[in-house]
C-alpha positions as CSV (number, residue, x, y, z in Angstrom):
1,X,0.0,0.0,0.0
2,X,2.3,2.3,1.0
3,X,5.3,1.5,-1.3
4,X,4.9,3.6,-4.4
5,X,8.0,4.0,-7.1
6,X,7.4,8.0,-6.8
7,X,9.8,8.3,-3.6
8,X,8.9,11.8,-3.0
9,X,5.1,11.2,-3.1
10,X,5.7,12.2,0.7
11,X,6.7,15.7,0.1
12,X,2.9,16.1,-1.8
13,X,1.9,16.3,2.0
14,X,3.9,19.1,2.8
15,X,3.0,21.6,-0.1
16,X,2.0,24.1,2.7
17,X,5.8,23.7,4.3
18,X,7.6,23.2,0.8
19,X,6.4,26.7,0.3
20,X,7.5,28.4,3.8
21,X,10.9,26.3,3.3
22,X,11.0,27.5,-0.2
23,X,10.2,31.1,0.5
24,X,13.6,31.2,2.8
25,X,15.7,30.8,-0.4
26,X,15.8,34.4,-0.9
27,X,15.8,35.7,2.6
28,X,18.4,33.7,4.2
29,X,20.7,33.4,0.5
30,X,22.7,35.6,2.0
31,X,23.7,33.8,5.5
32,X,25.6,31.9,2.6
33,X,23.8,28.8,3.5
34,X,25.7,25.9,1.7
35,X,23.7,22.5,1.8
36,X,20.4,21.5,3.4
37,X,21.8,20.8,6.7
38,X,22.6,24.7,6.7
39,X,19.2,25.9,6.2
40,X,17.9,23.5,8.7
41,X,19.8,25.2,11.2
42,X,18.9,28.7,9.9
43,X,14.9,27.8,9.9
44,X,15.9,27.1,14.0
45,X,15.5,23.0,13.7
46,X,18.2,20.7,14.6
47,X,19.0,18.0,12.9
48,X,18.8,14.5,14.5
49,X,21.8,12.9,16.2
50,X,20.1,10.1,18.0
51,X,19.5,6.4,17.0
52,X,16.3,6.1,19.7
53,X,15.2,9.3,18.1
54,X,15.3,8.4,14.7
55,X,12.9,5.4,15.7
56,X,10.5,7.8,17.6
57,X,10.6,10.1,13.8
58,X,9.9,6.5,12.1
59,X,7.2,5.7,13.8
60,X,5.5,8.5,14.0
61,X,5.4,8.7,10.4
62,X,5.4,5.2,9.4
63,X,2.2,5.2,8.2
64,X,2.3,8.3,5.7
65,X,1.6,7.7,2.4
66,X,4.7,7.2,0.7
67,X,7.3,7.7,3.7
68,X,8.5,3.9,3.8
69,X,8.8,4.3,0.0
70,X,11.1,7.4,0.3
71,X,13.5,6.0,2.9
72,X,13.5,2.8,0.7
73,X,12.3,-0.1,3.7
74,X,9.6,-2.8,3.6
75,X,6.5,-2.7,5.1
76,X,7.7,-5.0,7.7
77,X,11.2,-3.4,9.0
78,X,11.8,-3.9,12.4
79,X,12.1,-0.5,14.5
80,X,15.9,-0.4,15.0
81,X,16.7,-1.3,11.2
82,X,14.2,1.6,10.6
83,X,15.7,3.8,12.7
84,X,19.0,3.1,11.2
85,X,17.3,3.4,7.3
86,X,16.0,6.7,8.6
87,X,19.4,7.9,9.7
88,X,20.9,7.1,6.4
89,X,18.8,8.8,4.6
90,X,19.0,11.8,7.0
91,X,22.6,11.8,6.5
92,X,22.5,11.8,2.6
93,X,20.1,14.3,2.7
94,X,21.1,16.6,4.9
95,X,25.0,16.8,2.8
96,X,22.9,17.7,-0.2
97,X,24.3,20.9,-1.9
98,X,21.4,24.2,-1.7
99,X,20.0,24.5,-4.7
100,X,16.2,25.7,-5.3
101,X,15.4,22.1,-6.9
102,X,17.0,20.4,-3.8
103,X,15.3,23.3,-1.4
104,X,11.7,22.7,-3.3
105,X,11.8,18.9,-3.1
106,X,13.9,18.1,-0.6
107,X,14.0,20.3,2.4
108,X,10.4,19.9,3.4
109,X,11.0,16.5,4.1
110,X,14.2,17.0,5.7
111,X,12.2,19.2,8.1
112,X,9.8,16.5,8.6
113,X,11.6,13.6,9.4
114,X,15.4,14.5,10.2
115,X,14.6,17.4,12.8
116,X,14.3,17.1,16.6
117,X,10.4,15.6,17.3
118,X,8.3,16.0,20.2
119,X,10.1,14.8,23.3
120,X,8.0,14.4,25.3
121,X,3.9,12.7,25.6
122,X,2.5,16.6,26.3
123,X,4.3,17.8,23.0
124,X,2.9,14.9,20.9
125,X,-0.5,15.5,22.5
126,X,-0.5,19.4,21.5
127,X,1.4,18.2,18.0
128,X,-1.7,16.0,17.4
129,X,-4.5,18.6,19.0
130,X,-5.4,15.5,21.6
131,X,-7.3,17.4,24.4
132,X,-7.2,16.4,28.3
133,X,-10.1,15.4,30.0
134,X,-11.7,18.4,31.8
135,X,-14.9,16.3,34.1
136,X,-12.8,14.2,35.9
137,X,-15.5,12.7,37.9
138,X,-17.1,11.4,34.2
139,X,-13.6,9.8,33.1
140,X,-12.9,8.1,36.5
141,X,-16.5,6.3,36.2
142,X,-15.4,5.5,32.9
143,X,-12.4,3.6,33.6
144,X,-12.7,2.3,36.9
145,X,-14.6,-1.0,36.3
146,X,-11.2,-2.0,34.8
147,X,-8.8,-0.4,36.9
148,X,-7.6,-3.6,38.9
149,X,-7.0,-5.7,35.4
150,X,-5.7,-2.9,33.3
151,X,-2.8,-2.1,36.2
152,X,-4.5,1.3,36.9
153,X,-5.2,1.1,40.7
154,X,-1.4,-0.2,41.0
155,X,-0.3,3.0,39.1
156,X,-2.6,5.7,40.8
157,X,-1.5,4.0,44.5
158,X,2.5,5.8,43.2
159,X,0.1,8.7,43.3
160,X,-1.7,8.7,46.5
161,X,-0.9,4.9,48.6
162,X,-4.2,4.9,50.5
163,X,-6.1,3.8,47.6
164,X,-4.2,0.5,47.9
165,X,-7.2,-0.3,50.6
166,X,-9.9,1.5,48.7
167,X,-13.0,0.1,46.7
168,X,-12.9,1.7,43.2
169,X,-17.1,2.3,43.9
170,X,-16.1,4.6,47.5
171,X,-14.6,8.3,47.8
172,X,-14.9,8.8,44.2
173,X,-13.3,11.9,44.9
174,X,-10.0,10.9,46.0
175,X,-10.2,8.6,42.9
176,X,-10.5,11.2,40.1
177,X,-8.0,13.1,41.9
178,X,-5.3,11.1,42.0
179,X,-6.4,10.1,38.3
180,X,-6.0,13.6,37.0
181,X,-2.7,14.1,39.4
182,X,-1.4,10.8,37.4
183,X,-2.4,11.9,34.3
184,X,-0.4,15.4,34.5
185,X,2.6,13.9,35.5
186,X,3.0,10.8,33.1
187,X,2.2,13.5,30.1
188,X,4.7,16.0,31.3
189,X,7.3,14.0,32.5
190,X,7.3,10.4,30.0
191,X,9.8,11.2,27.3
192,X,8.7,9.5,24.1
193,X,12.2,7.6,23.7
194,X,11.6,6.1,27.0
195,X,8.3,4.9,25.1
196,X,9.5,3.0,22.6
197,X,6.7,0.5,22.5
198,X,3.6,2.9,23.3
199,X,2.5,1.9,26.7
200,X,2.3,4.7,28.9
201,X,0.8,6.5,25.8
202,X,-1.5,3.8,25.3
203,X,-2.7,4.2,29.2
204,X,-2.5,7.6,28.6
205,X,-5.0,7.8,25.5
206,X,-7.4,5.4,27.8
207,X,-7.5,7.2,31.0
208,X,-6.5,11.4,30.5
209,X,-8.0,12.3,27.3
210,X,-11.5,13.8,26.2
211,X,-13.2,11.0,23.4
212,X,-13.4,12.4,20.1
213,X,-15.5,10.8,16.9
214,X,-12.7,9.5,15.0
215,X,-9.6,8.1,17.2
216,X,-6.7,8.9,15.0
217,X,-4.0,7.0,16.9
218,X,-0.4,8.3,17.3
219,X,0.6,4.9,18.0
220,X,1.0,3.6,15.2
């Protein structure tokens, strides 16, 4: 599905970026920029130096239309041999000499994929417009039929210990407190290459965020 011949069918997605990376060609020309890497810098990202962050980048993106295609994997890769294909590419790309051509159909990808990500769950939350829950009351009734099985009373006791003792039907209000007081800590504090395999997110998409129609998951 994904593997098209076109390899940069992925830069069609960034038409809106192509053109605010494209309109720096004349501004910045004369900072004397000299290859892609250059401008990067310039346009205040920074480029990627970081194998466990090159897999975060991977897969997040992995399931773009034509990104496996333009870093040349399979649809299968393993994480660390995409995070290695990524890099190469990176690398490659990054070298490549500053021409409008290259700055057009290159650099918006670039920017995409071999720049610092989010680090962290509360940047990929605002990256992806994912909304916390705001009735906490609501959420904890939600969630706490399941909380012994799905680990949550063991995580909310880190939180607030006298719950170790406490039915999940009594003092609701201590409950959804020490939900909402897990919820802000875990987002702020989980860095997303200490997440490698999506479980805190996963907990984190059940239990702290407002439902929306369509579940677009980051997860992937």
């Amino acid at each position: 599905m994904f593997l098209h011949n076109k390899a940069l069918v992925a830069g069609s997605s960034f038409a809106g970026v192509s053109t605010l990376f494209g309109a720096g060609f004349g501004i910045h020309s004369s900072l004397q920029d000299k290859t892609i890497k250059d401008r990067l810098i310039t346009l205040g990202k920074k480029p990627i130096d970081n194998k466990d962050v090159f897999e975060v980048v991977f897969k997040e993106h992995k399931d773009k239309e034509g990104f496996k295609a333009l870093i040349n994997v399979d649809e299968n890769i393993e994480l660390d041999k995409a995070g290695e294909a990524l890099s190469t590419w990176c690398k490659k790309n990054l070298a490549l000499p500053l021409t409008e051509d290259n700055i057009k159909n290159i650099l918006p990808n670039v920017g995409n994929y071999c720049s610092l990500p989010a680090r962290t769950i509360k940047e990929k939350l605002d990256k992806l417009g994912k909304k916390l829950v705001q009735n906490w009351a609501t959420k904890w009734a939600e969630v706490k039929s399941d909380s012994e099985r799905s680990g949550l009373k063991k995580d909310l006791q880190i939180i607030n210990p006298s719950v170790e003792n406490m039915n999940a039907n009594d003092h609701p209000e201590v409950w959804k407190n020490a939900l909402s007081a897990w919820c802000s800590n875990t987002i702020d504090n989980t860095l997303l290459i200490n997440d490698k395999d999506d479980a805190i997110f996963k907990k984190v998409e059940e239990r702290c965020l407002e439902k929306t129609t369509t579940q677009n998951s980051a997860t992937k």
